[in-house]
N, C-alpha and C positions, 0 to 999 in steps of 0.2 A: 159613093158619097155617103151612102148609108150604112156603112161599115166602118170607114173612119171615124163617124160621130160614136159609132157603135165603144169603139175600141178608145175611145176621149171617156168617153163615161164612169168606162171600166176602170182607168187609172186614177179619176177622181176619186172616185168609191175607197178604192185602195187605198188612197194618201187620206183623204177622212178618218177609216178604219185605221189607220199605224198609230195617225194623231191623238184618239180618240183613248187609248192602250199607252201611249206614253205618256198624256196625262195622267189617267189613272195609276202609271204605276209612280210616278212623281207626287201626287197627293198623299200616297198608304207611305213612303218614306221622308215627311215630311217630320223635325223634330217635334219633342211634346210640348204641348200648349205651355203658356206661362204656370197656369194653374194645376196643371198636370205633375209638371215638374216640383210645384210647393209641395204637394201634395206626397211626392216621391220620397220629398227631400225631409220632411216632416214627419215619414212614416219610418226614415234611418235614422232621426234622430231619437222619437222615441225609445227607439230599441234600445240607446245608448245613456237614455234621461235619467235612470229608474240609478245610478253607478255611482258611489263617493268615491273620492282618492281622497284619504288622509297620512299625513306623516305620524311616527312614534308619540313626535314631540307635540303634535295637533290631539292627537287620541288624552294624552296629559292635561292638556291648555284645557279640551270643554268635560274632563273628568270620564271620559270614555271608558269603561270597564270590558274587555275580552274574556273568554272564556272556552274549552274545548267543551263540544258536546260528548255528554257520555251519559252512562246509566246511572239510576238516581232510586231513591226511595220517597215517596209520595205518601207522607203520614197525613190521616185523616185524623177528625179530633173532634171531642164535644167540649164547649167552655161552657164552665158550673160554675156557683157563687156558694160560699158558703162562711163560717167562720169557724175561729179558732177555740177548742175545749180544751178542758183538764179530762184527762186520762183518768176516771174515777180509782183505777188501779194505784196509782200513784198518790194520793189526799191520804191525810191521816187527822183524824177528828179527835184532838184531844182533852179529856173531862178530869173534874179533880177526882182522887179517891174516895174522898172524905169531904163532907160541907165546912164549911169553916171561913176566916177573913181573909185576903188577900194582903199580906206583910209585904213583899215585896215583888214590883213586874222588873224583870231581865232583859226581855225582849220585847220589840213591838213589830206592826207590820210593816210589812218589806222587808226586813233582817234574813238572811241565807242562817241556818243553822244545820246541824248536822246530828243525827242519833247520838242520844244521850247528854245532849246541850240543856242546862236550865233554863226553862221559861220562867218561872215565880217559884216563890215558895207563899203557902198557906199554911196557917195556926188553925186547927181543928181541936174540939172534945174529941171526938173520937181516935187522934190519934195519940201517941205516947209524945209527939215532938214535932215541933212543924214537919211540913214537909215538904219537897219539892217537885215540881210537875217538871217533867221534864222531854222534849223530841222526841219521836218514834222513828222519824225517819229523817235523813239528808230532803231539805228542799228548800221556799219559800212560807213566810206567815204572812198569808193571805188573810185571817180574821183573827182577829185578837179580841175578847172582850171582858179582857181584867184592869182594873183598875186599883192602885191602892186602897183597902180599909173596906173594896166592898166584898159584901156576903154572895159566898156559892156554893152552890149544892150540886151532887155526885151525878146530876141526870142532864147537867144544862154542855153544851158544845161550846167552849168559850173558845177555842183554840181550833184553827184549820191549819193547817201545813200542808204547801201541794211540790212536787217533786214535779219540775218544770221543765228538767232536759230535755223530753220529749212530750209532746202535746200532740193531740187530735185537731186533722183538718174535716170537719163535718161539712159536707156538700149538699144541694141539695141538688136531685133528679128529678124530674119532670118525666112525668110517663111518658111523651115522643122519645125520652131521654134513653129510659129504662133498656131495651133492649140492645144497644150497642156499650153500654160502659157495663165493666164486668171485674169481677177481681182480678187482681195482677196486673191490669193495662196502667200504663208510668201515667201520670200526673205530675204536671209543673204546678207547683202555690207560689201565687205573687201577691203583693199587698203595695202597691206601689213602686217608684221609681226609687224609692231612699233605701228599699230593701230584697239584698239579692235574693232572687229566686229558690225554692227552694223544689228537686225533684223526688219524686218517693212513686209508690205504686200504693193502687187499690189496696186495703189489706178486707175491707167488708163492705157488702151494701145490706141495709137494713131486709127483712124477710117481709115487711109490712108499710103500706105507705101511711104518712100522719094525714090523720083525718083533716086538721085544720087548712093544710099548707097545699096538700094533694102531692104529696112529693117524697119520695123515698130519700136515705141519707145515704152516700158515700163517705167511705172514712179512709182517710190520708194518714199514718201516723210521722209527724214531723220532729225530726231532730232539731231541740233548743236548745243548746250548747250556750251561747249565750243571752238567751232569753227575749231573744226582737222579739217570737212570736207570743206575744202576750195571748192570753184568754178572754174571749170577745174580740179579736181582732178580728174585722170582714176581709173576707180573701175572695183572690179568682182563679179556678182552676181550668187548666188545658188538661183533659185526657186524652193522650190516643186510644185511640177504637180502632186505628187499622193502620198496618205498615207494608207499601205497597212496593214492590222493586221494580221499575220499569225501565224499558229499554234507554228511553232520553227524558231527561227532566231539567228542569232550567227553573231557575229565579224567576219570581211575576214580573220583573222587575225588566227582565230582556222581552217579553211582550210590549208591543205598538199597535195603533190601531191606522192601518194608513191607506188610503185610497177603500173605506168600507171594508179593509179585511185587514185577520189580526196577522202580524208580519212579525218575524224576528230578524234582526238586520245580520246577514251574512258576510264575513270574511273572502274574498275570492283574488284571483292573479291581481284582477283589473280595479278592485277596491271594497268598496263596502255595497249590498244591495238589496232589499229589503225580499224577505222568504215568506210569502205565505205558511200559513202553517195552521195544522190542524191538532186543537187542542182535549185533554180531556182529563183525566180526576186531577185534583188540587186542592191543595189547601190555603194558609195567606201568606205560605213562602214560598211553596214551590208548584209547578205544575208538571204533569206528562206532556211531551209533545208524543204526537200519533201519527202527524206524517209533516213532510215539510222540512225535516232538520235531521241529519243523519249523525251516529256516531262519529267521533273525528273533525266534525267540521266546528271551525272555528266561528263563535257568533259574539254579538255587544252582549253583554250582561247587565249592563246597568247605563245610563244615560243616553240611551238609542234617541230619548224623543228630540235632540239634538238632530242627530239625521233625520228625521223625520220632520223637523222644523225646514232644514233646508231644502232637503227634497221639493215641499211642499211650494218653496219661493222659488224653485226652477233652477235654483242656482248654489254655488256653494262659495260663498265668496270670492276670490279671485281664481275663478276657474277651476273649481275643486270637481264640480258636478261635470258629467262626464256622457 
């Protein structure tokens, strides 16, 4: 009797134990929670969020500019202020020979005149017959100070003429300035939008700085051809100080700032997609990229912050975003 209860025992134990194992292994295959699965399903989207598809004619419509990455030059630069001289070399101061009245004036200021052109003639004692004053050189009559019937004498400067073709662009340095501009590095002079630019190179910087100003001069010599660049005119100069050739350099302009880091928007199979990228010298056109953007690869040049706009909405109008 006490061995068949024995042997009852035994096979409960057993059917408990199989039971107890087929739960368990029916819990560990059960599928993933609801949450689980969002979870899942939102971490493949991600991977997929960051991607634009645009067509030719879409890149046109929001002004989307492309570009191959390649190697570039990265000029550095100092901008100076300065204005515009007369070329003391070029003025000619001229005096009468002899004292006497002034008979008659020829010219007046602003007249272009050319060597050996009359200015006036003056009646003098001293001489045998009036006489007449006449150009030293091709330029402009910047001062004039004869007038009919008045008296002048052999010491006074009544006459300047300045030869205006080319004129001096005087800058001024600032000791921060001082060590990076040097002669021969190019200089662009502008003076406004009504007047094109014009480029020349260092030809001097002064050996002393003006006591007043605390600022040494750089000197531009500018070709006047037709005369915009007046004397006293304020200008601003771009010098380069350094020309740098690096591996990839890009427009500032294909830089974004997106999700806290600078990104240039990328070309790929699958669409357009935003690169981190590591930047470094530049100027206000161009910069080096350092890592992030390889030679060859195709990136936005210009109107990225469009991608960047949609990006940001999660979407790219009718299902561009990817």
């Amino acid at each position: 009797m006490t061995s068949h209860k024995s042997s009852k025992n035994t096979l409960t134990g057993m059917i408990a134990l199989a039971a107890f194992w087929l739960l368990l292994a029916c819990s560990q295959s059960q599928p993933e929670a609801p949450e689980q699965a969002s979870a899942s399903a939102h971490a493949e989207h991600d991977s997929h969020s960051e991607m634009l598809q645009l067509s030719d004619a879409e890149l046109a419509e929001f002004g989307i500019e492309i570009d191959t990455a390649r190697a570039g030059t990265v000029r550095q630069h100092r901008d100076l202020t300065g204005e515009i001289v007369i070329d003391p070399d070029r003025l000619a101061h001229i005096i009468p020979r002899f004292p006497g009245i002034v008979k008659k004036v020829h010219k007046k200021i602003g007249d272009r005149v050319s060597a050996g052109d009359v200015l006036a003639i003056i009646e003098s004692n001293e001489s045998l017959a009036p006489y007449e004053i006449t150009s030293l050189i091709d330029g402009t009559i910047i001062e004039m100070h004869l007038t009919k019937g008045e008296a002048v004498n052999d010491n006074s400067h009544d006459i300047i003429i300045a030869d205006l073709s080319y004129v001096w662009a005087d800058l001024a340095v600032f000791q921060k300035d001082l060590e990076h501009v040097q002669v021969g590095q190019r200089a662009t002079i502008s003076a406004g939008e009504s007047m094109p630019p014009f480029t020349g190179k260092v030809s001097y910087i002064s050996p002393t700085m003006s006591e007043a100003k605390r600022t040494a001069t750089a000197r531009v010599i500018v070709a006047n051809p037709n005369g915009h660049w007046r004397p006293g005119l304020f200008v601003n100069a771009e010098v380069v100080t350094a020309a740098i050739e690096v591996p990839v350099a890009v427009p500032k302009s294909a830089l974004e700032r997106f999700e806290n880091r600078t990104v240039v928007f990328v070309k790929t199979p699958d669409g357009f997609r935003p690169q981190p990228v590591s930047i470094g010298r530049e100027n206000h056109v161009a910069v080096e990229i350092r890592a992030g953007l390889q030679p060859g690869e195709i990136y936005v040049a210009k109107n990225g912050f469009t991608l960047k706009a949609e990006l940001e909405k999660g979407a790219f109008g009718d299902g561009h975003a990817h």
